[in-house]
C-alpha positions in Angstrom: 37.5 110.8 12.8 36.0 108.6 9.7 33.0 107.1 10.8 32.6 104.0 10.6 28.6 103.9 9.8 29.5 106.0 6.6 32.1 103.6 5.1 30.2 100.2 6.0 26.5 100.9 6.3 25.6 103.5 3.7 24.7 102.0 0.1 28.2 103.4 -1.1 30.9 102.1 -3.1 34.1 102.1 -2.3 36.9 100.7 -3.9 34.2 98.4 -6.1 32.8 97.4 -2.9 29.4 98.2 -1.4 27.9 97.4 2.0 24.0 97.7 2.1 21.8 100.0 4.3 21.0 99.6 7.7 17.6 98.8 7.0 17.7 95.1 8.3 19.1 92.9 11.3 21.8 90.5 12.1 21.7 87.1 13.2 23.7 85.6 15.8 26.3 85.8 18.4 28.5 88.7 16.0 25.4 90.9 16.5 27.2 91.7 19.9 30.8 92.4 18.1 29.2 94.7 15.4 27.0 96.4 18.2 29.8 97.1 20.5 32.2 98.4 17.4 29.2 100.7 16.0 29.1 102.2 19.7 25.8 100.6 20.5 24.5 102.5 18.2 21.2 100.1 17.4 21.4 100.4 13.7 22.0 97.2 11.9 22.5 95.3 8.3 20.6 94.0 5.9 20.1 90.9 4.4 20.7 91.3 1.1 20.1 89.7 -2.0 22.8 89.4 -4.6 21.9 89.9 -7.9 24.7 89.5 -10.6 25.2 90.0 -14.2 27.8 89.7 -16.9 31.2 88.0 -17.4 31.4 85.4 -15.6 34.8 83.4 -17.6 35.9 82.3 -13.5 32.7 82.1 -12.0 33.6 85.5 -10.4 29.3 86.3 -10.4 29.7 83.2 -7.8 26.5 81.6 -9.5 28.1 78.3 -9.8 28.9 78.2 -13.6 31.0 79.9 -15.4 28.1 81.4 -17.9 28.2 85.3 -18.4 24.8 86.7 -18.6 23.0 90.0 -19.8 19.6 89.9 -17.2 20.6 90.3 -13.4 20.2 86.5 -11.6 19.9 86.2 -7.8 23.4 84.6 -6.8 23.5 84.7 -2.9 21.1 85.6 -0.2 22.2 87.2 3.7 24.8 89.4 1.9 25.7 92.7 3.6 28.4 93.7 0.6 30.3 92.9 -2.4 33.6 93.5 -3.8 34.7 93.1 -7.5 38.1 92.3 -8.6 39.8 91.6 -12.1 38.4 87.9 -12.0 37.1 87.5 -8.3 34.7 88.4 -5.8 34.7 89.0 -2.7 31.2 88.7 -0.5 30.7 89.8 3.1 28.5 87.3 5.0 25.6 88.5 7.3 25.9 85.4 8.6 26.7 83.9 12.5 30.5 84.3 12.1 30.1 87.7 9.6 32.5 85.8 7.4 34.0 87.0 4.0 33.2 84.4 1.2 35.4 84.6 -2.4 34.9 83.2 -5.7 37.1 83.4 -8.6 40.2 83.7 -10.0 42.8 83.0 -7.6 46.1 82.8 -10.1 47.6 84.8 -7.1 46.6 83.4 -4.2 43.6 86.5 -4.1 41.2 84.7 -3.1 43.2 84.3 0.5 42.0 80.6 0.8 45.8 79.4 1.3 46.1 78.2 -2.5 45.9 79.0 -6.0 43.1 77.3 -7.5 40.3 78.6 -9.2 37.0 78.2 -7.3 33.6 78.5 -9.0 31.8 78.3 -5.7 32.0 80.8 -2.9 34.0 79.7 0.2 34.6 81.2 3.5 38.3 82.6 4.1 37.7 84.3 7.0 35.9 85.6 10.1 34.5 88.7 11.8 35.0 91.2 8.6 34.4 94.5 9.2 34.9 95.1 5.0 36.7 94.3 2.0 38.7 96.0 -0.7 40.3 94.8 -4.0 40.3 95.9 -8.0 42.5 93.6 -9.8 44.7 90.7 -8.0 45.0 91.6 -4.5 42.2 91.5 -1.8 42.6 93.7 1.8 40.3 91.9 4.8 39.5 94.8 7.7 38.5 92.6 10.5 36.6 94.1 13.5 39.3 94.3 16.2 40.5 96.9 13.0 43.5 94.7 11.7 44.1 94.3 8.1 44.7 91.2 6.1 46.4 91.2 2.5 46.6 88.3 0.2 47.3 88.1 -3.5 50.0 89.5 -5.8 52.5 91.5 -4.1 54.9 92.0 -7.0 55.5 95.7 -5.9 55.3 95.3 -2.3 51.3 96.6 -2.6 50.2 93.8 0.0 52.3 96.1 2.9 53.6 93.5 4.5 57.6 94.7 3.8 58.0 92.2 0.8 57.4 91.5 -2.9 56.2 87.9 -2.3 52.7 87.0 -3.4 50.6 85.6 -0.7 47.6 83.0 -0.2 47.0 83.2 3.1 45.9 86.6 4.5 48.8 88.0 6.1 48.4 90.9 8.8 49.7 94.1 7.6 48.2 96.9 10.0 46.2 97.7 12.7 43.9 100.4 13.6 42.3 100.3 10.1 38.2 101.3 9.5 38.6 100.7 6.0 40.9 100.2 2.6 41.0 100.3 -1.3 43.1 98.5 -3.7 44.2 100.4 -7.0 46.5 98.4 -9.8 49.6 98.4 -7.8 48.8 99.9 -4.5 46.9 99.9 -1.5 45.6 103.1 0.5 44.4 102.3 4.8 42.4 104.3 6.1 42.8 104.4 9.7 40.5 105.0 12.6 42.0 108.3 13.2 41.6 109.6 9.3 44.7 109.1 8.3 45.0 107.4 5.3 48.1 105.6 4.3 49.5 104.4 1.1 51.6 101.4 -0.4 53.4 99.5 -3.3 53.9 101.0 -6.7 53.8 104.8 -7.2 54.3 104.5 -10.9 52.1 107.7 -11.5 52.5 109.3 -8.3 49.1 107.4 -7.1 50.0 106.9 -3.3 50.2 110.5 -3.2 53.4 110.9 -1.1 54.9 113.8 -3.9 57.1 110.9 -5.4 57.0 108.4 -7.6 58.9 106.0 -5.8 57.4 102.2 -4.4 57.1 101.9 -0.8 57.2 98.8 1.1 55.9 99.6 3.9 53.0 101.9 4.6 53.6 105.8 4.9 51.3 108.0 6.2 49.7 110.5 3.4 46.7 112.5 4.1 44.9 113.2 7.8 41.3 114.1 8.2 40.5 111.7 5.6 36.6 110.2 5.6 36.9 108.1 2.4 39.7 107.4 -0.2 38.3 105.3 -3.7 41.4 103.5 -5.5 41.2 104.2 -9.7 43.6 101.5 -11.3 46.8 104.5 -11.0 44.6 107.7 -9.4 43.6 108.1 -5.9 40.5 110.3 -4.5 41.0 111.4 -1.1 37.7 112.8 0.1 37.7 115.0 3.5 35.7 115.1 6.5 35.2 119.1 5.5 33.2 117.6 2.6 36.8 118.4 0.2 37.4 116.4 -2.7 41.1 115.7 -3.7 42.8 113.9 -6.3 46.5 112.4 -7.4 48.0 110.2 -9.9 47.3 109.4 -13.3 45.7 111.9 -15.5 46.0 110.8 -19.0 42.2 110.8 -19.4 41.7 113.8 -16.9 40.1 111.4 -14.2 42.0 113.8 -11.7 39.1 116.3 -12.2 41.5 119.7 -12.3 40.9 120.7 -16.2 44.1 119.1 -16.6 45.9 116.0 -18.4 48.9 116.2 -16.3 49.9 113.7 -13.6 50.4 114.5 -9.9 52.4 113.0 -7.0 50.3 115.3 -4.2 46.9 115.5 -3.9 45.2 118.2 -5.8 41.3 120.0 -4.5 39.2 119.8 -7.1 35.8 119.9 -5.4 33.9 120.6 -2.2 30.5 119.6 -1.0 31.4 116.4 -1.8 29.4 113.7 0.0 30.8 110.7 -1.4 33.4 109.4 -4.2 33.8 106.6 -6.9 37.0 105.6 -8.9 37.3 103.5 -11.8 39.9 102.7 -14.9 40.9 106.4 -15.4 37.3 107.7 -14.5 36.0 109.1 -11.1 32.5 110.2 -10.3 31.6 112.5 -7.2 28.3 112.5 -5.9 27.9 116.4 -4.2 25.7 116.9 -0.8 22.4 117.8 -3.5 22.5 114.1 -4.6 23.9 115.1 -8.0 26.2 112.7 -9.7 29.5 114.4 -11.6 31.7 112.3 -13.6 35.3 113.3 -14.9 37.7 111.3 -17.0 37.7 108.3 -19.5 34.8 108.2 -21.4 35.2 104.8 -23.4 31.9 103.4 -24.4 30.2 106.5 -22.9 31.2 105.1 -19.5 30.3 108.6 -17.7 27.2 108.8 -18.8 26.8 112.7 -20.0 25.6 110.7 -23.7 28.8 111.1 -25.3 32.5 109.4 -25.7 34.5 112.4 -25.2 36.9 112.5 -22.5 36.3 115.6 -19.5 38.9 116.6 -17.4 36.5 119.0 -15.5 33.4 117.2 -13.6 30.0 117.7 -15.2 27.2 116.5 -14.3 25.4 113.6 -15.4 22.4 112.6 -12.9 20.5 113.7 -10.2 19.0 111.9 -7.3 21.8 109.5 -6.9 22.7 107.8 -3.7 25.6 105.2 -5.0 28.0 104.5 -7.6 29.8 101.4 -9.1 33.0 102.0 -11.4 33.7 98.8 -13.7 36.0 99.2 -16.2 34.1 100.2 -19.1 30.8 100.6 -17.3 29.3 102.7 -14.7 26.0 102.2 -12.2 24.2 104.7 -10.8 21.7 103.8 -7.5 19.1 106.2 -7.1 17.4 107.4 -3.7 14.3 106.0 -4.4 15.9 102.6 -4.9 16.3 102.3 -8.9 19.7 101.6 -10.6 20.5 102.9 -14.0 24.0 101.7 -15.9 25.7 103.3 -18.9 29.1 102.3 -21.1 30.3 99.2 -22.3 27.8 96.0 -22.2 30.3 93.5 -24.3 29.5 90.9 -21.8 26.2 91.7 -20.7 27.7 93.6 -17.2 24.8 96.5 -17.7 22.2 94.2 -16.9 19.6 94.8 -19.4 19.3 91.7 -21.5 21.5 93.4 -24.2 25.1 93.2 -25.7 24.7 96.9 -26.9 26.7 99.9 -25.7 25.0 102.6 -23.6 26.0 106.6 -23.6 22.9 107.1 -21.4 22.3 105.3 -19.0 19.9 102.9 -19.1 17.4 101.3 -16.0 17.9 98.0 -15.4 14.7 96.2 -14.3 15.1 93.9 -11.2 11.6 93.3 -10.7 10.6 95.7 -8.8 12.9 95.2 -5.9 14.5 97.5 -3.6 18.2 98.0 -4.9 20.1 99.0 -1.4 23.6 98.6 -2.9 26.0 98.5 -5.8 29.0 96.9 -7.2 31.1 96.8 -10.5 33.9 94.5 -11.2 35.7 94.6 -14.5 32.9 93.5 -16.6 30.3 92.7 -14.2 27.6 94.1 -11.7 26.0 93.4 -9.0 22.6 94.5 -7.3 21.6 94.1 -3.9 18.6 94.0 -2.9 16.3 94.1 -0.2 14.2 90.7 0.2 11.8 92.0 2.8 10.6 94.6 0.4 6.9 95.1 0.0 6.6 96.7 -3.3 2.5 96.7 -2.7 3.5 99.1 0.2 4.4 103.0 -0.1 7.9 102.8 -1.4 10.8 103.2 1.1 13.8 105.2 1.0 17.1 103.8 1.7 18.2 105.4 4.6 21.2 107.9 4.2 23.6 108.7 7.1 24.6 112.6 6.7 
């Protein structure tokens, strides 16, 4: 069964979405909800501070303007995650009604505010949100009672509600969802039984049903499942034995197997695996050891091994690394002790470190002397969280990591 402390509490990305460490508290009368759907278990959320960077052509770094910048700039405070779209965000609230807040783009209703106008000022669209998922122009809202909420383009059926119309309005699709992630054209559920389920285009075999063919409707695809990360047309399926395993595109070898060739099933590539990362044909594993491999596209020198050359077999690229965030071009790495490092393309400023120059090795990006307890990468943008009640004249904390 996927727990659900692993996919909302640990610093870990997942589907460009991050939730922050239970290292803080929660604030009103949702403390009960969340209590009673973490088992009572006593551990609770931060409030984090959101620290953004980058393009910013929609307001997407939900800062107010629409200024891209190179430096990281506090954006939003009593944040417990992030997700990154195309040209929106999506920000989960620690806040009395644990709302979801988006900013953005909203050409296709993603923002799931009931219209289409762009909105350069975060605004609530909905209540008691367990988590979030989206990459380009659909967003996925998991509330707490486990239902899921689709809005945005739906031009191949990828919302799951049975049609190819676009939505504005969240729309419920499913129930009994922990979690979900948003590739290109498709959206995989993860359901609170491990079973992970996949819909909308297959164009590359992505939902990893052993066709190409769309599906309207949701179809069951994998059991066991802890975590499944969305690439734009590859899916990582990682298993509650600690198995990695990979379908879809392979053009760039993002599936990991040595290979170039596409696949319609899932394929093992790795075990040991602790948690996974997928971007725009790239993927990065992070093993049990802390070690970070990366496999795939490497445009810009996006995988950080301090070259451009593509790998269709992982290597190794860091160690001591809690978190990832997969942008397009870029890549984050979050380290145990709190630090954040970035590598690949910095066109717009999205590696945070007051440059426009391209990284091959990654780079640490200096937020003061804060606490970083969670990443996020959007398309040409990052985000930091960080801790607020840090005391950096104190012994340095940990993040705490759920096994």
């Amino acid at each position: 069964m996927v727990n659900f402390l692993e996919t909302i509490l640990i610093a870990q990305v997942i589907a460009a979405c991050v939730a922050s460490s239970p290292r803080g508290s929660l604030r009103g009368s949702t403390e009960t909800a969340l209590a009673r759907s973490l088992g009572d278990s006593g551990i609770k959320l931060i409030d984090a501070v959101v620290n953004a960077t980058g393009y910013n052509k929609f307001g997407q770094l939900g800062d107010g303007t629409k200024d891209s910048r190179s430096t990281p700039s506090a954006t939003l405070t009593a944040v417990r995650g992030v997700c990154a779209g195309a040209g929106h965000t999506i920000f989960l609230m620690n806040d009395n009604a644990f709302g979801a807040q988006s900013v953005g783009s909203n050409h296709f209703g993603q923002l799931g505010d009931g219209t289409t106008t762009e909105r350069f000022q975060p605004e609530r669209v909905m209540t008691l949100v367990r988590s979030a998922a989206t990459l380009m122009y659909h967003s996925i809202y998991v509330k707490l009672d486990g239902t899921a909420h689709a809005a945005g383009w739906n031009w191949f059926a990828q919302l799951g509600d049975g049609t190819k119309k676009s939505r504005s309005s969240p729309v419920q699709v499913m129930t009994g969802v922990e979690t979900a992630c948003v590739g290109y054209l498709n959206t995989i559920f993860l359901k609170v039984d491990g079973s992970a389920w996949a819909v909308g285009g297959n164009l590359f075999g992505a939902l990893g049903d052993g066709t190409k063919r769309s599906r309207y409707e949701p179809a069951q695809v994998m059991t066991g499942v802890k975590s499944v990360a969305c690439g734009y047309f590859h899916t990582v399926f990682l298993k509650t034995d600690g198995t990695a395993h990979t379908v879809g595109r392979n053009f760039n070898g993002e599936l990991g197997d040595g290979t170039k060739r596409s696949k319609t099933t899932p394929q093992h590539v790795m075990s040991g695996v602790a948690s996974i990362a997928a971007g725009n044909a790239h993927t990065v594993f992070i093993k049990m050891d802390g070690t970070a491999h990366a496999v795939g596209a490497n445009w810009f020198g996006k995988l950080g091994d301090g070259s451009s050359s593509d790998r269709s077999t992982p290597v190794q690229v860091m160690t001591g690394v809690q978190a990832v965030g997969l942008g397009s071009f870029h890549t984050i790495f979050l380290k145990n002790e709190g630090s954040v490092y970035t590598v690949g393309s910095n066109r717009y400023g999205q590696l945070g470190d007051g440059t426009n120059t391209a990284r091959s090795q990654p780079v640490q990006v200096d937020l003061d002397d804060t606490l970083v307890v969670g990443v996020a990468a959007g398309d040409y943008r990052s985000f930091f969280l960080t801790d607020p009640s840090y005391n950096q004249s104190a012994a340095t904390p940990s993040p705490t990591i759920l096994p």
